[in-house]
N, C-alpha and C positions, 0 to 999 in steps of 0.2 A: 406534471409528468416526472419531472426530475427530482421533488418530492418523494413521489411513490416507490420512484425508483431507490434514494436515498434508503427510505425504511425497508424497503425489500432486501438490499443488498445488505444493510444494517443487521436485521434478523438472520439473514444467512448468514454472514462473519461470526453472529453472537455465539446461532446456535451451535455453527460445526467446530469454532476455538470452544466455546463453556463446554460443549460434550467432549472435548477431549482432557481438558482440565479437568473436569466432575473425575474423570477416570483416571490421573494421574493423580488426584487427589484422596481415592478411594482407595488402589493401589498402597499409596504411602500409608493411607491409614491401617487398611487390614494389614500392610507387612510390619507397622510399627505396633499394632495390637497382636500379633503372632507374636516379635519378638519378645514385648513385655510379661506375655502369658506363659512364652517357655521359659524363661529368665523365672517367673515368681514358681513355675513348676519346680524348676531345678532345684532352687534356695528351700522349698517343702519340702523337697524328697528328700534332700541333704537332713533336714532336720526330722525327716521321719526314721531314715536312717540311722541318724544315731540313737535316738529313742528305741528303736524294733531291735539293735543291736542288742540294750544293756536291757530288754525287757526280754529276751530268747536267754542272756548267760547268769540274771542275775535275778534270785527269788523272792526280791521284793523292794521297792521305792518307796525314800522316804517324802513325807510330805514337803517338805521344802525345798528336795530338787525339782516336786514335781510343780509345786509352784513359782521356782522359779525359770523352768523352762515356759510355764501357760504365760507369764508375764512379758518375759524378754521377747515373745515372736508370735504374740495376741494366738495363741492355741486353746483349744481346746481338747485335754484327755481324759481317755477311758478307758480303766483295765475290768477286766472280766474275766472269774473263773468259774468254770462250770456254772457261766448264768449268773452267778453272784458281782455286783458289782466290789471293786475293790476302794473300802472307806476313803475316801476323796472327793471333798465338794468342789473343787475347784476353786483359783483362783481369779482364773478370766472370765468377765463375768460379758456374754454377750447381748445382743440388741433381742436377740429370739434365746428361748429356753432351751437349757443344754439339754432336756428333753426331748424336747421338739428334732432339735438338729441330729442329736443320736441316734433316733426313731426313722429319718430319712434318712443317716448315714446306711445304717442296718440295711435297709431295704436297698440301699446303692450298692452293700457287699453282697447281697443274698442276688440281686442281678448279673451278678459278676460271677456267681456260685459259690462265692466263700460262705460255707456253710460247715457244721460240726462233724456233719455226718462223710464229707468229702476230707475234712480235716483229719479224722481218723482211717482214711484210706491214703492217704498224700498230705505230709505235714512239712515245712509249713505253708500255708494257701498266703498269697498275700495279693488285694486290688490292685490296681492300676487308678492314678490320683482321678477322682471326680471330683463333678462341683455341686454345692447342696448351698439351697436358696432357703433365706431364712423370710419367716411373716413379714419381716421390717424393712423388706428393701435392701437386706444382708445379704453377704453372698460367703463363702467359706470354697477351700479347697480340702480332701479329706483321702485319709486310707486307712487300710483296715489289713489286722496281720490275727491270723491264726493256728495257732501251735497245738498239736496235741501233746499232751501230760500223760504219763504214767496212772494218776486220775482221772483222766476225761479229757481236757482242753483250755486253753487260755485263751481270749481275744482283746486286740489293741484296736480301739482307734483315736485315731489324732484328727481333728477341724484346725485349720487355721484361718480365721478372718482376713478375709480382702476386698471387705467392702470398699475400702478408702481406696483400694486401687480399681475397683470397678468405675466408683464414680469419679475415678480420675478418667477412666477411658470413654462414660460420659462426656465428660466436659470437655475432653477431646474431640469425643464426635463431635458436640454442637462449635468447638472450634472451626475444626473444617469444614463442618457446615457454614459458618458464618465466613470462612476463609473463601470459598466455592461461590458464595452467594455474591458477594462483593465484587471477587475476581470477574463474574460474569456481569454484573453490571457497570464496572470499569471497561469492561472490551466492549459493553454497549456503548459506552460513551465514545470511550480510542476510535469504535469503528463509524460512528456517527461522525466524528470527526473527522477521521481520515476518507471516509465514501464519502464527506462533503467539499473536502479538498479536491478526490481523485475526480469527483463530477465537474470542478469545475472549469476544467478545459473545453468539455463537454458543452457548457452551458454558454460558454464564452463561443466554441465553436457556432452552434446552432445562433444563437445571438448576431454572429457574423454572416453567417445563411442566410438568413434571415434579415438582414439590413442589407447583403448582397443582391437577395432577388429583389428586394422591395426596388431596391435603387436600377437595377436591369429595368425591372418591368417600365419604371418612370424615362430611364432614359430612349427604352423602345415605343414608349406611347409616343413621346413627343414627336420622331419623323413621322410616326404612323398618323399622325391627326394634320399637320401639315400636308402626305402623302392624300389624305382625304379630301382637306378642303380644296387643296390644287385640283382631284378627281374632278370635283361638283363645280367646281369654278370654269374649269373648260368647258361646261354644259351649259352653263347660264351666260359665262360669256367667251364667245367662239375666237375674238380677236386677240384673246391677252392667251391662244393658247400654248403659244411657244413660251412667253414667261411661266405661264405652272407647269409646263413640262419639264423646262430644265429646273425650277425647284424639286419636280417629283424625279429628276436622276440624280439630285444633290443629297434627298435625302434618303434614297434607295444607297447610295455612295456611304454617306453615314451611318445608316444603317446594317450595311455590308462590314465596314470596321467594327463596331462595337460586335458584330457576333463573333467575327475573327477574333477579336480580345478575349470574348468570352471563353470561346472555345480552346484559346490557349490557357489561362486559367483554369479549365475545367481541364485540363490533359496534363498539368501541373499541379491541381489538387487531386487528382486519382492515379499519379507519379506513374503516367505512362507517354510522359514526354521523350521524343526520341531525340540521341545526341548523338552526332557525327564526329568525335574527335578525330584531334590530328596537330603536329607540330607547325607552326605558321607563325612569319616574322611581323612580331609587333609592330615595327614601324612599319612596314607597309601597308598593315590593315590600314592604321591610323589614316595612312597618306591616302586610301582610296574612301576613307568618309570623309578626309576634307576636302578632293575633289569634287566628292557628290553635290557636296552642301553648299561648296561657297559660291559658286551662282545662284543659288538658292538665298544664302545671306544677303548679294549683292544686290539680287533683283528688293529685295526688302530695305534695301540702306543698310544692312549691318557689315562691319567688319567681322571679318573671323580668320584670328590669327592664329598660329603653329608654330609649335615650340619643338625642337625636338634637339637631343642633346651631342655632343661629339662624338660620344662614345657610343660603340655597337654596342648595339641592344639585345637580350637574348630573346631567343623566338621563345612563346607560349603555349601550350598544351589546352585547345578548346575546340569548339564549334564554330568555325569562323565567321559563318553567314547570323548566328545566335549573337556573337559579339558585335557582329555590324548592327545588329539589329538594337542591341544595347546602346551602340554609342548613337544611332539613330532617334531613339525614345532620349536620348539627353538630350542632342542638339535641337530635337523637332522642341525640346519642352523651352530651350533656351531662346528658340527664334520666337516663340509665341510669349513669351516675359519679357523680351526687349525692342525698347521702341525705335524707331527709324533713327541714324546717324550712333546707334550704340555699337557695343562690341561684344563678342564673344571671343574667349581664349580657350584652345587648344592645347594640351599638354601631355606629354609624354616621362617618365621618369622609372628607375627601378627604385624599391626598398626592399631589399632584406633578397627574398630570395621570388618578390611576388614584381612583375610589371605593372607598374601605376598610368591613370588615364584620368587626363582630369579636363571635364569639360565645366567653364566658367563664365554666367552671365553678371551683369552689372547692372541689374534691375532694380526694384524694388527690396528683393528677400524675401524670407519668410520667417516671421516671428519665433522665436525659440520654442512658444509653446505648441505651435503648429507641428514642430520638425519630427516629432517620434510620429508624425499620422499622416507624412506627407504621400509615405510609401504601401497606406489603407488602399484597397479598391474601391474607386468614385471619389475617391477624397481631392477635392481643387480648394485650393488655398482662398484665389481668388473669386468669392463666390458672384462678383459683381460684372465678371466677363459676360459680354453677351456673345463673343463666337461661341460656338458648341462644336466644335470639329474636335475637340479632347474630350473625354469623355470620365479624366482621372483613372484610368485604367495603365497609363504606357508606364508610369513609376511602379507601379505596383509587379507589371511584368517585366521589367526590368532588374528590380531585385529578384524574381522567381529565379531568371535565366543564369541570372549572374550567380545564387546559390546553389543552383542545380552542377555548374560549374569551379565549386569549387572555392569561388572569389566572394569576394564583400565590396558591397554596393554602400558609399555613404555619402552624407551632405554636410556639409559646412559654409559657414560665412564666407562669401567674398571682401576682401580687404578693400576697404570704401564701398563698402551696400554690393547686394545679387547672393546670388546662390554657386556652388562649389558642388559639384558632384563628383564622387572621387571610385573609379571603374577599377577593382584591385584583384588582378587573376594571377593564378602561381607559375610559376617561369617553368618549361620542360628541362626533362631532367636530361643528364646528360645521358648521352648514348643511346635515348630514347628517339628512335628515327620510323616516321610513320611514310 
């Protein structure tokens, strides 16, 4: 699927960046082919100019200006008087016959209406530059000037070779062709890259989905098949019925948690979790979860000591029953890692500008490599516990709460063996009164 998607989104990127490039590409060319062609226009007409000048004041040119303008700026000229051409083989000798090209030039002026018979009503007639394409792949720029005489008429025309600057705009083309063609399969690549970057939270996400449900469904079969054989057990035998019935409230009970968990994770991953703030004095929270608990520790053998410091503490900006519920998933996770006659610590502290909470068992731990996956959903460290009353859900929602709030949830070693849970929310601001 993600594949598919890859190339789909791939071919889209390619095609709407390469059509816009093809056209910024296009753009650049026809405006740098316009200017080059008005540029080589202008430098023609300049040099037609001065020829039609000294060929209108002056009655005759000698051979060797006129070959040395054909040579200096690759021309081709032609004088003509009444039809006769004027003795001048030329110097420039081009790729197509100065026949050939004079024969199209003529028929470019007679388009234009530079004709004898106009010349003698309006003199003098003069083209505007065209372009005359020679047999060889040549190309020429040309004009044509006609003067009527006292005798009848003179005509000029001048070719100038530009082939070398055609097939430079050629090679121009197939440049940005080859410039265009590249560009577009570099953004194939860029975008195959980057769509396989940008999928990959995606695939990580679904991945997670997907190890989430598998792991639900496993944790919800197991009361349900207990929930069963207890059903079938009370039918075949009638006297053990009160032992599978309170199994089937044990694991109705179990199973009542874990959807509660669910359900909180699912209204945390669709960020329509509801928060009650309000300013409320840290140390007091503190002091009514170690009320809760320490009958709870004591009935289990644990000690569970409280620290708390000389100094007034500032009150916090949260959801107080959310924070309880926080320090509750630590301590519930501490009493379940430590064994009868151990201890659990209680701690309270400010840093910086955040209230610190630090709830510390003296168990076991958990291996470094464990510690970034402690806080996965279903993730238990210990996979060899036989209770099942955690389900590896209460860490996981415990950081939700605690980010959703603002604060960071972390873990660290305890000094001599156990785990360090470190509950860190930002202290209300001042003047901030709820």
């Amino acid at each position: 699927m993600f594949q598919n998607l890859q190339k789909k989104l791939t071919f889209l990127y390619t095609l709407t960046t390469g059509a816009i490039l093809t056209v910024i590409l296009i753009i650049c060319f026809f405006y740098m082919k316009s200017s080059m062609e008005a540029r080589y226009k202008a430098q023609f007409s300049s040099v037609f100019l001065n020829i039609s000048n000294r060929f209108q004041t002056e009655a005759f040119f000698t051979d060797s200006w006129l070959s040395q303008m054909e040579m200096d700026n690759s021309l081709l000229i032609h004088i003509e008087e009444n039809d006769t051409p004027l003795f001048f083989r030329g110097a420039f000798q081009p790729e197509t016959s100065r026949e050939t090209l004079l024969k199209k030039a003529r028929k470019k002026a007679v388009e234009e209406g530079i004709t004898s018979h106009k010349a003698a009503l309006s003199s003098p007639l003069q083209s505007s530059v065209f372009t005359v394409k020679g047999t060889q792949g040549d190309s020429y720029l040309g004009m044509c000037l006609l003067v009527s005489t006292t005798f009848g008429y003179k005509s000029l025309f001048v070719l100038q070779d530009i082939t070398a600057f055609s097939r430079q705009l050629l090679w121009q083309g197939v440049f940005f062709l080859f410039t265009g063609l590249s560009g577009i399969f570099l953004l194939y690549l860029a975008s195959w890259r980057t769509v396989g970057k940008t999928l990959l939270p995606l695939k990580e996400n679904q991945k997670k989905q997907a190890e989430f449900i598998a792991a639900a469904s496993h944790e919800l079969r197991s009361p349900l098949a207990v929930i069963q054989a207890s059903a079938s057990a009370v039918r075949t035998s009638p006297e053990n019925t009160d032992f599978m019935l309170t199994n089937i409230e044990k694991e109705c009970t179990r199973m009542g948690n874990l959807i509660k968990d669910l359900l909180i994770l699912a209204a945390s991953d669709s960020k329509k979790w509801h928060l009650t703030l309000g300013n409320h004095d840290s140390d007091t929270l503190l002091l009514d979860v170690y009320e809760t608990f320490e009958p709870v520790c004591r009935h289990n053998g644990i000690t569970l000591n409280l620290t708390l410091p000389d100094m007034e503490l500032p009150r916090i900006h949260c959801d107080k029953s959310r924070v309880i519920q926080i320090l509750t998933i630590l301590l519930d996770n501490a009493i379940t890692y430590t064994l009868p006659d151990g201890m659990i610590d209680l701690e309270i502290f400010v840093k910086k500008r955040n209230v610190c909470y630090l709830v510390a068992d003296h168990g076991n731990g958990i291996p470094d490599e464990e510690k970034e996956r402690i806080f996965d959903r279903f993730y238990q460290s210990d996979k060899s516990r036989k209770e099942k009353e955690h389900f590896g859900l209460g860490l996981s929602i415990a950081r939700e709460l605690t980010e959703l709030q603002k604060g960071k949830l972390t873990l660290t070693d305890t000094p001599g063996g156990g785990c360090t849970f470190c509950l860190m929310l930002p202290a209300a601001e001042e003047g901030n009164v709820t």
